[in-house]
N, C-alpha and C positions, 0 to 999 in steps of 0.2 A: 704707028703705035709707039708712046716714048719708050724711053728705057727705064727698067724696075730700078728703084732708090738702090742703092748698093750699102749695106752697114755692115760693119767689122762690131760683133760684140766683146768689148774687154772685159772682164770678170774672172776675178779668183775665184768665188765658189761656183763650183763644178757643176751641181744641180741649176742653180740659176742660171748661170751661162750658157746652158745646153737647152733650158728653157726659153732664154731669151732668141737664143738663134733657131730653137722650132716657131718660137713665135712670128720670129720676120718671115722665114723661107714662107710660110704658109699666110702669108697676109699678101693679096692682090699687089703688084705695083711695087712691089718690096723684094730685096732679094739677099742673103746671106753673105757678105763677100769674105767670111773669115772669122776667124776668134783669137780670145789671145789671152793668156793665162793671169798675166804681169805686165807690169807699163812697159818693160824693155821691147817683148814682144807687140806690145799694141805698137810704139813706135817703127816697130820697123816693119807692122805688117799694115801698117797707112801709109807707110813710105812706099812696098809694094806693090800693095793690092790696090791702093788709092781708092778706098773704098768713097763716097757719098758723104754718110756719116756715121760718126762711132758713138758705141754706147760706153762709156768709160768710167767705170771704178774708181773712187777715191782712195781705197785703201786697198794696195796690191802690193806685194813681194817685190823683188829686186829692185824696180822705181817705179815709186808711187804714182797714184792719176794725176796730182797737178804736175810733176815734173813730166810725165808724158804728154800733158794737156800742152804743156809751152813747146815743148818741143815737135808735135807736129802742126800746130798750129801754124810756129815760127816757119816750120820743111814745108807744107803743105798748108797755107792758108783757105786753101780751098773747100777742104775737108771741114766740117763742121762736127763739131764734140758735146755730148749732150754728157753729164757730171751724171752720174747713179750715186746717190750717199744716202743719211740718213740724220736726222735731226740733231745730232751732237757731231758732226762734224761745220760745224757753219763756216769755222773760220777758214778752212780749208777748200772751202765752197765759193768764197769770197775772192781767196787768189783763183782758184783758176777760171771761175771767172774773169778776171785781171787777165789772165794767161792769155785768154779767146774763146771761152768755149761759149755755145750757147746760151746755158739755161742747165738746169737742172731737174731728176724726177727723183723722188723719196723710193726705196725699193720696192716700198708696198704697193706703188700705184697699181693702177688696173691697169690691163693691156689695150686697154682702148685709148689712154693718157698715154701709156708709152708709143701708141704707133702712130699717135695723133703729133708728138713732140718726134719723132724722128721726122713726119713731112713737113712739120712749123721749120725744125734746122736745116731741112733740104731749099726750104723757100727763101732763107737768109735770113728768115727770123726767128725770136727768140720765145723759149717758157714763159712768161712772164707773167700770163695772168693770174694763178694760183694767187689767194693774199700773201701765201709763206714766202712764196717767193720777195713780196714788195717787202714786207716786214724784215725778211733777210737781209736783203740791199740796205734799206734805212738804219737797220742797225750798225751795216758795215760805215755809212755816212758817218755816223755818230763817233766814229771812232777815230776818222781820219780827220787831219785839218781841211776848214773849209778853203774852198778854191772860188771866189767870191767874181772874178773874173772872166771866167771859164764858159760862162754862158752869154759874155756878152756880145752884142754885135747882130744880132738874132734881129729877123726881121718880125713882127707881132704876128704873123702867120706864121713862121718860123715856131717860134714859142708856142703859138696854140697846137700844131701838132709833135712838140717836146710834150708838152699836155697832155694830151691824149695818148703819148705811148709811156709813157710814166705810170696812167689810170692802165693802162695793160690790152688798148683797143687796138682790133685787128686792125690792117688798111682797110675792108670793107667798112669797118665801123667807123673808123678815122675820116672814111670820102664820104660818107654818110651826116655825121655830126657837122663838118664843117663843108659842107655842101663843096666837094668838089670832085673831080673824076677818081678813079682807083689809079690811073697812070701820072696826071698829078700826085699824087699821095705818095709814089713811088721816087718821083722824082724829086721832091720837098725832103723824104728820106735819104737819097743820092746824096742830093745839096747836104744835108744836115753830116752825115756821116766824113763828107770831106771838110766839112768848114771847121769841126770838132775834133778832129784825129780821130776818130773813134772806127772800130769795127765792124758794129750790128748795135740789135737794139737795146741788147741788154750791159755794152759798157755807154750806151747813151745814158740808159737810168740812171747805172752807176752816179757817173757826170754830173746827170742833174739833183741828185742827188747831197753831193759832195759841194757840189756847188751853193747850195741852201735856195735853190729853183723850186725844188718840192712844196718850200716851208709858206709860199704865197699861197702853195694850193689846196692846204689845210684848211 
């Protein structure tokens, strides 16, 4: 039997945060490994406890979730941080994702979207389906200069599954659409994440993004 997902919930408010850690403990496969009030404490209770993945707060007391998002990212890359905000913080959403974090969930989601988005970050990949989320990212494109280069070099299968994880398909849908294995699809991802510098799949978007890769796919 594997081992239960391990998640550190970070959250200032009290109510929520004690919600969200009854939420995990009591969900199959899941298991609580901690809470933390403020980003000081989330930082150094991922340094700790090395939880799996954290749920992490944009807006906390002593330091804030993106400054805690880069920094256990940076200590612990392994740990995966999934952003909790809410629609008027975007820009703030935008760095830490920059920082590593996965993906992000709006507070109000259901707890079937939150426990669905801790095992998507457990798996190394990212939120992304959501539209807000796309529309998020494309905004953040718009704002930065394009990187016109950044995507080159791509072999045309390469590019068809930049494709597909831009439109927000799983790898099942991905080995699916383009007729190939799931351990292919994995591997195509491998390749793609080192040939880009990149992370996961959501500073891939980013990328393509930024890049003006999206603007053929309109």
């Amino acid at each position: 039997m594997s081992e239960p997902i391990r998640v550190l919930v970070a959250e200032d408010q009290e109510l929520l945060r004690a919600s969200l850690v009854e939420l995990v403990a009591g969900e199959p496969g899941l298991s609580a490994a901690g809470e933390a009030r403020d980003g000081r404490e989330a930082v150094e209770a991922a340094t700790r406890l090395r939880p799996d993945v954290v749920l992490m707060d944009i807006r906390m007391p002593v330091m804030d979730g993106l400054d805690a998002t880069r920094a256990i990212c940076a200590a612990r890359p392994e740990v995966k941080v999934v952003i909790l905000t809410t629609f008027d913080l975007d820009e703030y959403v935008y760095e830490a994702l920059r920082a590593g974090a996965c993906g992000f969930l709006l507070k109000n989601a259901g707890t079937d979207e939150i426990l669905r988005a801790v095992r998507i970050a457990h798996e190394g990949n990212a939120m992304l389906a959501p539209e807000v989320t796309r529309r998020m990212i494309a905004d953040l494109a718009a704002k930065t200069a394009p990187r016109p280069a950044a995507l080159t070099g791509l072999t045309e299968r390469e590019r068809d599954v930049v494709a597909a994880i831009v439109r927000g398909l799983s790898n099942e849908e991905i080995a699916a659409a383009l007729f190939l294995s799931r351990a292919t699809v994995k591997t195509y991802l491998s390749r793609l994440f080192l040939k880009l510098g990149v992370r996961d799949r959501t500073q891939l978007v980013i990328l393509a993004y930024e890049s003006g890769f999206v603007d053929g796919l309109r």
